[in-house]
N, C-alpha and C positions, 0 to 999 in steps of 0.2 A: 504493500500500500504506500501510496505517497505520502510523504508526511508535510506540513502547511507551517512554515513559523509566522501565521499570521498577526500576532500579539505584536502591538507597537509597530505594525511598518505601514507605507502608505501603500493601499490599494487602489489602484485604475483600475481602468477600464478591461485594461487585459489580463490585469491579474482575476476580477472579478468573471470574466469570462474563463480560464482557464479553469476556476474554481468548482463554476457550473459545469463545465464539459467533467469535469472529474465527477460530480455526483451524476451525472447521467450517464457518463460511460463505467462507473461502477469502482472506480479507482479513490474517487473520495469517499468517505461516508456521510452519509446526512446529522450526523449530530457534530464531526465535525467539522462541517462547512457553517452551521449556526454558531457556534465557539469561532470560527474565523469571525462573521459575521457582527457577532458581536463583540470579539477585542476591537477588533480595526477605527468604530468611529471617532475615539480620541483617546490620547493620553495626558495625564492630569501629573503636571510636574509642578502642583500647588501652587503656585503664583503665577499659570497658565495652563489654558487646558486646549491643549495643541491638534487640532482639527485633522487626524489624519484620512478622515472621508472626502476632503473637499476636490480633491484631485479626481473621483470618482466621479461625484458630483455635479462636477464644475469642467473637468476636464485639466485646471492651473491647482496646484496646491497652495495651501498657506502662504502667503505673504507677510511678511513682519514688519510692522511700524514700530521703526527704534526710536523715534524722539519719545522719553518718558521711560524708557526701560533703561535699567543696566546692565553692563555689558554681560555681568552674569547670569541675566536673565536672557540676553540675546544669544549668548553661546548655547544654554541650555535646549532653548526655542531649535535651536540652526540643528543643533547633533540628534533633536524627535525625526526631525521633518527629512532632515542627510540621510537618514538610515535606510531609504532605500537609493541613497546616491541620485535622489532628485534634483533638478537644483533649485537653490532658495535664494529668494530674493528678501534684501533690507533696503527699506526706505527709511528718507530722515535719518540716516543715523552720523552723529555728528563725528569730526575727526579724532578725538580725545578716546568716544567709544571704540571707536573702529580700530584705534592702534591696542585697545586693548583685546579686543575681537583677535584683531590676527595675531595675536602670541597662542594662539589654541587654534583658531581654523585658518586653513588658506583664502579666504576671500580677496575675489578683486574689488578692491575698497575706488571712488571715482568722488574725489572733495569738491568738483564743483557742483555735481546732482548731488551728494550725500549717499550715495547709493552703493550697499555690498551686496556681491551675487557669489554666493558656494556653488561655484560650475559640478553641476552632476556629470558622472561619467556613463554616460558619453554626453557629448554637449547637446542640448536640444538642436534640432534642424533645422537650418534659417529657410522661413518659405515665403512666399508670394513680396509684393513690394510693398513696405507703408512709408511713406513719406514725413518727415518732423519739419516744418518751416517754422522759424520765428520772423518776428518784426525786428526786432532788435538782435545785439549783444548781449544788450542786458539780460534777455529772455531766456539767456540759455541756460542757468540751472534747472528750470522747470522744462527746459526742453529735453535738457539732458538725463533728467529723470525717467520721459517719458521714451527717449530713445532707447534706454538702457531696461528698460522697463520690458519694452516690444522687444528685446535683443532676447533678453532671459525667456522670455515668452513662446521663442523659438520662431522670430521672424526676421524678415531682410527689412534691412532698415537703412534711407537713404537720407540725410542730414542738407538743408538748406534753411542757413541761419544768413540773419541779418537781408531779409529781400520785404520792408515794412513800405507801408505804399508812400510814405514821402520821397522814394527812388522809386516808380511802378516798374522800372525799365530793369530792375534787377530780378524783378518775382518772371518776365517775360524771357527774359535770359534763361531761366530753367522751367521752359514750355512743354518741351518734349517731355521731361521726368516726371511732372506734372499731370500729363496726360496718360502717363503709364503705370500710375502706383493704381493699387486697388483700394487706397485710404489714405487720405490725410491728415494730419496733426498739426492744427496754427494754434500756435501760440504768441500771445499779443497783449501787451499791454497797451498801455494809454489810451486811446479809444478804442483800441481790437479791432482795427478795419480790415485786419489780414484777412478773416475767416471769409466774411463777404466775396472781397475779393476771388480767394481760390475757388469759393461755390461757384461763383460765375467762370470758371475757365474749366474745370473739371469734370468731368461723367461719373466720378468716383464720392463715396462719404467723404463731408468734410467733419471730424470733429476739435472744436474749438476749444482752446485750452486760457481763457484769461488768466492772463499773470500780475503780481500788486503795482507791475513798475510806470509808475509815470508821479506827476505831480499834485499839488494837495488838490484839485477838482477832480483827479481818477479816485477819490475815495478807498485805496488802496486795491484796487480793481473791480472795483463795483461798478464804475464807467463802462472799462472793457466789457463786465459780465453781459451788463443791461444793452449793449452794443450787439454781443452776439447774439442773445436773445434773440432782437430784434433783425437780427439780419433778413433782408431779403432775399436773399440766395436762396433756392431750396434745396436740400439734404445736407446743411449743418445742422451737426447739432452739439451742447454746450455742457461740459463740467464745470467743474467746482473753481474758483479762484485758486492759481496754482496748483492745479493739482493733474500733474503732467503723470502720473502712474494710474489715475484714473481714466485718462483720455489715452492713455498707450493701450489699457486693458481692451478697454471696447473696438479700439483701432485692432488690437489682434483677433477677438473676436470677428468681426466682421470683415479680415484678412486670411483668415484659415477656411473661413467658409466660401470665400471668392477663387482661394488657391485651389480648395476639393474641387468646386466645378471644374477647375482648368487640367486637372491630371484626366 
């Protein structure tokens, strides 16, 4: 008989299918595929109780937001979620944590998004094309979180920063790439006119990423937010104020499912 160390590791998709072929083809047993069933949906390391159904679920595992934990608690998090050699992604997590993070894991730690990823082995598969445009320079931690975000997520990821519409002639310079990503990512502060814009030149999702940067009448990007809101463009559509891991998520979402059709 096969034996299952289902306890504490994360189950997909394919571990969950392999599990049922085993009790129909007679190699698992049915009491213990329920005993898998039931270790698998979390583990409880008391000061977090670490989701390892979500991956099943969701098809992405756990995500960790470090701002607010310590690094102790972020190790602990990283080595539930590692143990099946998935990779894990940290957001927010500032540089002081992170140099404490890696004396225990190898993470690629990235100070301008904040952002540590525990590369699983093997690396996820970069697939179909999303696109990250900012307005600015400035834009680019939140872009770079959102890049690094879709990277971990297992997609191809093509970077054009600084093309904001007070140069329209730099967003038109990268027309062709444009036209060929399966999803976009503007990220924009100050009034957020990017998103607009790329709605009107692309076939593709635009999803808008408002970021806090401009001056005291952006209300710390409540300008930008109410901006893309409003866009006339149709298929944007709008996250949170900086929150460039939110706007990569849904960008891979709706990029894995454009890449299935095309295989």
């Amino acid at each position: 008989m096969i034996k299952w160390a289902w306890g504490n590791i994360h189950m997909d998709k394919n571990d969950a299918r392999q599990l049922l072929i085993g009790v129909r083809d007679g190699s698992i047993d049915i009491e213990e595929a329920i005993i898998a069933l039931k270790a698998a949906p979390f583990e409880d390391l008391g000061y977090a109780k670490v989701d390892m159904h979500r991956q099943l679920r969701q098809g992405v595992g756990e995500v960790i937001y470090g701002e607010g934990k310590t690094p102790e608690q972020i190790i602990g998090i990283c080595k539930a979620l590692y143990i099946n050699n998935s990779t894990v992604l940290i957001t927010r997590l500032g540089r002081q944590a992170a140099q404490e993070v890696k004396m225990q894991l190898e993470i690629d730690y990235d100070e301008v998004s904040k952002t540590g990823i525990l590369w699983g082995d093997p690396k996820p598969q970069s697939v179909g094309n999303i696109i990250i445009a900012t307005g600015g320079t400035s834009d680019m931690p939140v872009a770079e979180e959102a890049a690094r975000t879709a990277e971990a997520l297992g997609n191809s990821v093509s970077r054009i920063y600084d093309v904001g519409v007070a140069g329209l002639h730099r967003t038109l310079a990268h027309l062709d790439e444009i036209m060929s990503a399966n999803v976009l990512v503007a990220v924009a502060g100050m009034e957020g006119a990017l998103a607009s814009v790329l709605g009107g030149l692309c076939d593709c999702p635009v999803i808008a990423v408002p970021t806090s940067v401009g001056y005291g009448a952006s209300f710390g990007g409540l300008a930008a937010l109410l901006s893309m809101l409003n866009s006339c463009a149709s298929g944007v559509s709008v996250v949170n104020i900086d929150n460039g891991f939110g706007g990569a998520y849904m960008a891979s979402l709706i990029n894995h499912l454009a890449a299935g059709r095309a295989e």
